[in-house]
C-alpha positions in Angstrom: 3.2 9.6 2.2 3.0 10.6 5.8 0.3 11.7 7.3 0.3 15.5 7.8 -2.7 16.0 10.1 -3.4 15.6 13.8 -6.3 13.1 15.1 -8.4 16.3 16.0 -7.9 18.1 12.9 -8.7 14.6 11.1 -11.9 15.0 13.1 -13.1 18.1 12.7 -12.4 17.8 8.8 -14.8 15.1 8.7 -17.2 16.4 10.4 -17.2 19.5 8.6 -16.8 18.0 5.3 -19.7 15.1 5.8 -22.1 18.4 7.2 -21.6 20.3 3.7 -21.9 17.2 1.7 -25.1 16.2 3.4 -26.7 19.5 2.8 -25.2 19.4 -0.6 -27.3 15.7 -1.4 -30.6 16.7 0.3 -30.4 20.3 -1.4 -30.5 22.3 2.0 -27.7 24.0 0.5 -26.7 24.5 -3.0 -24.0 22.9 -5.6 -21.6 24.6 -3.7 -22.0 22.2 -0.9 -20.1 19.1 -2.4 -16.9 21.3 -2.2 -17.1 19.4 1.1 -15.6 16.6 -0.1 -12.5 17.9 0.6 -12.2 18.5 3.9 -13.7 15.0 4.1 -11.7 12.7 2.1 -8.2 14.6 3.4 -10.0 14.1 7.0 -10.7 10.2 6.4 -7.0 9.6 4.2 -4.9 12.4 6.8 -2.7 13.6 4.2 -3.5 17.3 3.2 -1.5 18.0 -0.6 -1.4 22.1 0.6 0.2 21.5 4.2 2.5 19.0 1.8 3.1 21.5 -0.5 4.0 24.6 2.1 6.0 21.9 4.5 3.2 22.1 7.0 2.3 19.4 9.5 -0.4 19.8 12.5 1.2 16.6 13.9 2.7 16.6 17.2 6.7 15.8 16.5 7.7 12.4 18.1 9.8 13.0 21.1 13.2 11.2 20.7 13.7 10.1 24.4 
């Protein structure tokens, strides 16, 4: 598969996933939390299955010089 998602977007769903799942595990926030692990794992692979699904792709388009 090819990856779907630009290197800032990769970043920022890290981030964002790893903060929720960290509240999640020391119970700052509840259950509801872990539903971080999406963001995170399609930030760490870069593949997102709904940007797949709608044709989407926040990657810049090669240029074909």
């Amino acid at each position: 598969m090819l990856i779907n998602i630009s290197h800032f977007e990769r970043i920022m769903r890290t981030v964002t996933g790893l903060t929720f799942v960290m509240a999640a595990a020391t119970g700052f926030i509840g259950s509801w939390g872990w539903m971080g692990l999406a963001p995170l794992l399609t930030g760490m692979v870069g593949i997102c299955p709904v940007y797949k699904l709608l044709g989407l792709s926040s990657c810049p388009i090669p240029k074909t010089d």
